[in-house]
VEXDRENZA-548393 format. One record per residue: x, y, z of N, C-alpha, C, CB in turn; residue in three letters. Coordinates in pm, whole numbers, plus 50000, padded with zeros to 5 digits. Glycine has a CB too. Layout:
# residues N
XYZXYZXYZXYZALA/...
***
This chain:
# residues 239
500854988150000500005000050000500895012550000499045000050124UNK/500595023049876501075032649906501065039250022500815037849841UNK/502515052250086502085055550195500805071450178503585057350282UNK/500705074250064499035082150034498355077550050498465086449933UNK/498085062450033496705054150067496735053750236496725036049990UNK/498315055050317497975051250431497775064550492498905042150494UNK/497935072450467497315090050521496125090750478498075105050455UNK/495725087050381494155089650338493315073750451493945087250094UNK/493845062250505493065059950590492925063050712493015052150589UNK/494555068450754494945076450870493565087950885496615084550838UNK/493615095450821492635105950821491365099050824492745115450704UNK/490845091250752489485085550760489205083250907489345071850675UNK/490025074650943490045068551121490025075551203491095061651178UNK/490715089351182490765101751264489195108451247492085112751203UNK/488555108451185487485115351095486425109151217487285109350896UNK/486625095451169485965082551267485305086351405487195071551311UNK/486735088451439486805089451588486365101351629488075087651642UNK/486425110251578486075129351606484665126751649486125142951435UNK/483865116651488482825119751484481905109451576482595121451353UNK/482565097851663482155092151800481685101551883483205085451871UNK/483265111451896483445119352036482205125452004484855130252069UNK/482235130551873480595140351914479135137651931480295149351818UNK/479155122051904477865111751925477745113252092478215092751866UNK/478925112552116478835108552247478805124252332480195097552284UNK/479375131352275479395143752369477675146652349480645158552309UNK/477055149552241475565152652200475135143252272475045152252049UNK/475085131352308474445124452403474165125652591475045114452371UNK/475655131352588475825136052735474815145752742477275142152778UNK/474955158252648474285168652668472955166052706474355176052568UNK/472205158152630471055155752602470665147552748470955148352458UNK/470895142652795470875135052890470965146553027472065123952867UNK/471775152253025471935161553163470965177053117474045165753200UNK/470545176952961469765186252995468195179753015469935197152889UNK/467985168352974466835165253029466675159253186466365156752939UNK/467825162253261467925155653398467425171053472469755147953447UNK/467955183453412467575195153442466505196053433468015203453392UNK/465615194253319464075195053323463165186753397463625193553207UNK/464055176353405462975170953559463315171553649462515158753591UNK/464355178253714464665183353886464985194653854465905176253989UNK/464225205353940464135219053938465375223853962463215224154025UNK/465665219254119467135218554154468135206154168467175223954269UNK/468805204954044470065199954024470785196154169470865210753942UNK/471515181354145472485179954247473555192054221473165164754241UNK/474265192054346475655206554354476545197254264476675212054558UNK/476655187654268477855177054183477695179554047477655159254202UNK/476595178454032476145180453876476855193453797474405183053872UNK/475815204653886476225221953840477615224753850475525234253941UNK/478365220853933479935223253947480485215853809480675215554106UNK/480265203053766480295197953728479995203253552479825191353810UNK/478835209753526478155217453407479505226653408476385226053435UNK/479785235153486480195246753484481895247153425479905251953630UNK/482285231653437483815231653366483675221953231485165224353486UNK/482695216053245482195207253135482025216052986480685200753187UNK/480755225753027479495225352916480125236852847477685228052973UNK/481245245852893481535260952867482315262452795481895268652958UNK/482795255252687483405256052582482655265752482483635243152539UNK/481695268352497481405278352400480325283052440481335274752269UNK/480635292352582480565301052681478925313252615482445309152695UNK/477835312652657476925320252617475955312552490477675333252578UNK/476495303052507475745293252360475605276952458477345291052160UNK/475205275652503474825263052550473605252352542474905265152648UNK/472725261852505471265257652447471415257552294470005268752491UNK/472145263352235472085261352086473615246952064472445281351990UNK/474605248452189475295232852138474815228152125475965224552180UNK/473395219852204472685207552169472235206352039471615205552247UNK/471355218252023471055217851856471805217151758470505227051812UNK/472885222551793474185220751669474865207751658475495230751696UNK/474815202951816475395190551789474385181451717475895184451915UNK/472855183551715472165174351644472245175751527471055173451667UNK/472815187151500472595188651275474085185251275472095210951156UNK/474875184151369475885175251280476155162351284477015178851289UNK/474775155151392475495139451442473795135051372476065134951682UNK/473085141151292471995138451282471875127651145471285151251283UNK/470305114851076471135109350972470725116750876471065095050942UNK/471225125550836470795135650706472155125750573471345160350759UNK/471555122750490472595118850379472925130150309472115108350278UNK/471885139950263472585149650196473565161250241471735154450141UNK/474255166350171475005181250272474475187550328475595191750226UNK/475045194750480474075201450531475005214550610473095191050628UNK/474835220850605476035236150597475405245250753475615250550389UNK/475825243850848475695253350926476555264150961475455248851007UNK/475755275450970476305292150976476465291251101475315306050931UNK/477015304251197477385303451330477725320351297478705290551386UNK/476485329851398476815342951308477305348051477475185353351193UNK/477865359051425478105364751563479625375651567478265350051675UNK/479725381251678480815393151682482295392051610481125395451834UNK/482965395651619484245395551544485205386651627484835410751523UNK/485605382551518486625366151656485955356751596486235363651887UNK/484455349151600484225335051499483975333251368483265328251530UNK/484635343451298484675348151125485205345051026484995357651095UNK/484635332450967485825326750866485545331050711485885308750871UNK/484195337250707483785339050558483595349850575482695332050489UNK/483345360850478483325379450492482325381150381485075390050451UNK/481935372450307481115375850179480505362950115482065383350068UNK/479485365250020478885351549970479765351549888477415349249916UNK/480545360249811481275355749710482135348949731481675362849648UNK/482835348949881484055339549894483535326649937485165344749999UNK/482365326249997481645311249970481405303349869480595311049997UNK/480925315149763480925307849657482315304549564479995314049587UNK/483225306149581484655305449551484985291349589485545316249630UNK/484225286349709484955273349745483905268449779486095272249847UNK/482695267649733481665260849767481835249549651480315269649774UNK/482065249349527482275239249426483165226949433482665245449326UNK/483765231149592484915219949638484265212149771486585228449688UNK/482555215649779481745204849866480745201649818481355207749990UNK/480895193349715479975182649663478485177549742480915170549655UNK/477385178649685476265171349749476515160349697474855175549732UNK/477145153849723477015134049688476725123149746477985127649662UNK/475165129049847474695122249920475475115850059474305114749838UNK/476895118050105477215113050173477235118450297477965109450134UNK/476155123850315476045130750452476875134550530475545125350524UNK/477725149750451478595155550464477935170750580479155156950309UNK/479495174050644478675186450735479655197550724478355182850917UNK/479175206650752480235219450717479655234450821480065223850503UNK/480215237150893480135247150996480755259650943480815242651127UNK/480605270450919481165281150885481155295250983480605282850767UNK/481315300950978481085312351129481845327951003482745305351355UNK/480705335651059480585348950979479975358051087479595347950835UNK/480535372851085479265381351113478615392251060479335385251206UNK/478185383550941477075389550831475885378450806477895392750669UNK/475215387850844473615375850836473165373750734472255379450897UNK/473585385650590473295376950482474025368950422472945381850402UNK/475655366750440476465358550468475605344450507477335364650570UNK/475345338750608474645328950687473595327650604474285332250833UNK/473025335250592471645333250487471545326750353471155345950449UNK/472485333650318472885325150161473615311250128473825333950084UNK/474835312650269475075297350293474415287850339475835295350353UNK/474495286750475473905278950522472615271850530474105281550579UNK/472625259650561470825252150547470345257750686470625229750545UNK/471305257350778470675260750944471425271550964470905248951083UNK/470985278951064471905292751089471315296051265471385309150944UNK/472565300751341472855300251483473045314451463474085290351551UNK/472785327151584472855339451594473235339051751471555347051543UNK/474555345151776474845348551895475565362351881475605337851960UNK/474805370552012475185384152036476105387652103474425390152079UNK/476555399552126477325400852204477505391552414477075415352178UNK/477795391952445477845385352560477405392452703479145381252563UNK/476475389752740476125397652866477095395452998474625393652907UNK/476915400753089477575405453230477975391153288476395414753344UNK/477035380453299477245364753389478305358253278475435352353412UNK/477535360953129478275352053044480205357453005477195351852894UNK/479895372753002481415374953033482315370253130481575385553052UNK/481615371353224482395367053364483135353153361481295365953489UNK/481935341653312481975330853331483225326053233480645325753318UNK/483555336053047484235331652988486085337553067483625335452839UNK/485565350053117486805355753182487745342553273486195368953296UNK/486715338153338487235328053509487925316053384485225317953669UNK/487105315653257487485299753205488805305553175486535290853057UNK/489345312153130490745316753048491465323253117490645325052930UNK/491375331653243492115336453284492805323353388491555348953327UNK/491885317153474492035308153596491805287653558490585315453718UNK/491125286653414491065273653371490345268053479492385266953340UNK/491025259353550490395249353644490405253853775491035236353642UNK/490755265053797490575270853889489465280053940491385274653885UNK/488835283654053488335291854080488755307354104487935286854147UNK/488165320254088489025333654061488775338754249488095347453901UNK/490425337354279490455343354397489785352054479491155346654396UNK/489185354154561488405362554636489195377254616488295356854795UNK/490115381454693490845391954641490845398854499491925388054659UNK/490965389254399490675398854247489425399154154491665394554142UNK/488535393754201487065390454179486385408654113486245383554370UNK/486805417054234486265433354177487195433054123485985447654261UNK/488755431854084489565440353955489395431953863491195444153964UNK/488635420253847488515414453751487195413253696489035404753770UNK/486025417653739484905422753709484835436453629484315423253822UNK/486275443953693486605456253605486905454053471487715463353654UNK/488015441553482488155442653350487485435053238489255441153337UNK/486395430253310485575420753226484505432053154484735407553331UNK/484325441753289483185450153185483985463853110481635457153296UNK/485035462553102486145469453016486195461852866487735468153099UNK/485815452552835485415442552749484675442552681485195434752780UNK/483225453952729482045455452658481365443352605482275463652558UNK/481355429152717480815418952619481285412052481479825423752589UNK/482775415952401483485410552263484095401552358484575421152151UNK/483825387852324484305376752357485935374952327483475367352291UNK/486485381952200487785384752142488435391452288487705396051989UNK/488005401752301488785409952366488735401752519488215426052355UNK/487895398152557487905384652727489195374052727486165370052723UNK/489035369752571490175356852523491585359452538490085352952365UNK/491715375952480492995379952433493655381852586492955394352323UNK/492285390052705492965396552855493165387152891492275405052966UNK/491815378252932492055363453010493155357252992491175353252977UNK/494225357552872494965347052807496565350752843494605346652637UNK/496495365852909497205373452946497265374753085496985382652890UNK/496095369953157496575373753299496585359653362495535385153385UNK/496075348653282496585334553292497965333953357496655327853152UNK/498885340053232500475338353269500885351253342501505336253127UNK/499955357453408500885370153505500535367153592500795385653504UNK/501115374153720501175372553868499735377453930502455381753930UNK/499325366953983497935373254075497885374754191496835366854075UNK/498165389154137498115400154242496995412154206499655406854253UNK/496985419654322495525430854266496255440954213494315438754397UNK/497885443854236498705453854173498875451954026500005454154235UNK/499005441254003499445433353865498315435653775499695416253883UNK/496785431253829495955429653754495085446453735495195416753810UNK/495215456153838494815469853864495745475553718495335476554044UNK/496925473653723498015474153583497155472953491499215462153557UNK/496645466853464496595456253337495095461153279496665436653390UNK/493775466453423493155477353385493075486253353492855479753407UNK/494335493353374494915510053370494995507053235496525516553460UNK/496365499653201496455500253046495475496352948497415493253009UNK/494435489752985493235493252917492425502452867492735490552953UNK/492205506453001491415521352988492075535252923491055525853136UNK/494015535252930494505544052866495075542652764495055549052919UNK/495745534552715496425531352645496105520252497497165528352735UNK/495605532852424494815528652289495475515552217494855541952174UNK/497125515052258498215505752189498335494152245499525510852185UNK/497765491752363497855481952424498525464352357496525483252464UNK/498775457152442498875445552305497905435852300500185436452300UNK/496755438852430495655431752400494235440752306495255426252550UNK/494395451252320493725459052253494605458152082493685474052343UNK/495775459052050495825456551948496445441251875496325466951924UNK/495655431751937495265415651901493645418051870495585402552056UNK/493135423351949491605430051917491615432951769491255445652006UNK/492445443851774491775455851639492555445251531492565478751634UNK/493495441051542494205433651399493085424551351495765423051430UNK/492305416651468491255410851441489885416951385491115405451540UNK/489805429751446488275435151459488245446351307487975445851647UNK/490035453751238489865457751130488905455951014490685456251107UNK/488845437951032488195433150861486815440350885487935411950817UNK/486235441150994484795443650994484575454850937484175443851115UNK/485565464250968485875482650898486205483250760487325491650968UNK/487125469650725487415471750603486545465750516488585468550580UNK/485375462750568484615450850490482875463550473484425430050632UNK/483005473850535481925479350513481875489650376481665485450637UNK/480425489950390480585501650216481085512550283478845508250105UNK/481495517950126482245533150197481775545050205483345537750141UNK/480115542450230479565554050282479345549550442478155558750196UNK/479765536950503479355536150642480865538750710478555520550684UNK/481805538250644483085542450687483215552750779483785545850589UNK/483095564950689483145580550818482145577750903482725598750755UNK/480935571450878480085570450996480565561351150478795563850932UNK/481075549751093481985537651209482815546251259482985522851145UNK/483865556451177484965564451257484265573351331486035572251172UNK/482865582551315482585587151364482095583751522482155590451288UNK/481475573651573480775567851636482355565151738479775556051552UNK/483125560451685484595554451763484525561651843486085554251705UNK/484775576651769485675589051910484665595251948486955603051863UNK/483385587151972482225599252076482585594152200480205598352060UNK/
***
């Protein structure tokens, strides 16, 4: 056997196995969210338990289940889900660049799946068969993605809980900008001096290097608008 034939089964087997894990993860779900609907209040084992488990994609937890069903579901034909939302889960910017590489996913009945993430809704609209809408991130759901990235498996110290509430709502809810701080004060010293720092240069310092991991990211959205909404976006910046 060629060794191309043995990467092309390598990959199949890998393919295999991904697509167990997610039989089985969509099953868990399904199972502990219907354990929720019939006990009002949850064992404490459980919820502690939800809370390092389910938060991989922090503010969307009721729509994993559904997503995990359109991709573990038996649909034979292709089936394309959108995933719309703030700047940070953006892989397509236009239908045209969908359609650029849409001729390289065949409907050939083999009950193929394809996830794409944009934040343009007619983007999603034109692709996708199913389409997911998530907004910006409210106050619990920031928090909750802050503790996952800054502290992981940890709980967030009593002591930095207010400077880190600061800098969560310094964040305005862009999940980008939680990922980039959180990911940053992971590897610094926790302390309230360290992390009080790390607010300051937020709030002053336009250059920041988590503020500009932000904008390198958050540009396309500016550069992607018509150019009569241009002076209007700059305008709106510096009020």
């Amino acid at each position: 056997m060629h060794q191309a034939d043995l990467r092309c089964l390598e990959y199949l087997r890998q393919i295999i196995e991904d697509m167990g894990a997610i039989i089985d993860k969509s099953n868990q779900l399904k199972e502990k969210q219907r354990f929720r609907e019939e006990h009002s209040t949850p064992p404490l084992t459980l919820s502690l338990t939800q809370t390092r488990e389910e938060t991989a994609m922090v503010g969307f937890g009721d729509e994993l289940i559904q997503l995990l069903d359109e991709l573990t579901g038996h649909r034979s034909n292709l089936h394309i889900i959108s995933i719309v939302g703030m700047g940070g889960m953006d892989d397509i910017l236009s239908v045209e660049a969908w359609n650029e590489v849409r001729c390289f996913f065949p409907d050939n009945g083999s009950g193929s799946r394809i996830v794409l993430t944009t934040r343009l809704s007619d983007v999603a609209n034109n692709c996708g068969s199913s389409c997911f809408l998530k907004n910006l991130l409210d106050e619990n759901e920031s928090w909750e993605l802050f503790c996952k990235k800054a502290f992981q498996n940890e709980d967030c110290p009593t002591e930095l809980e207010e400077i880190g509430r600061k800098i969560v709502k310094l964040c305005n809810g862009l999940a980008l900008s939680i990922v980039v701080i959180g990911g940053r004060l992971l590897k610094s010293s926790r302390t309230v001096e360290c992390w009080k720092s790390v607010a300051k240069d937020i709030e002053l310092s336009p250059n920041s290097k988590e503020k500009q991991e932000s904008f390198d990211v958050l540009f396309s959205s500016y550069d992607h608008l018509p150019p009569h909404l241009k002076p209007c976006f700059l305008y709106i910046g510096v009020l």
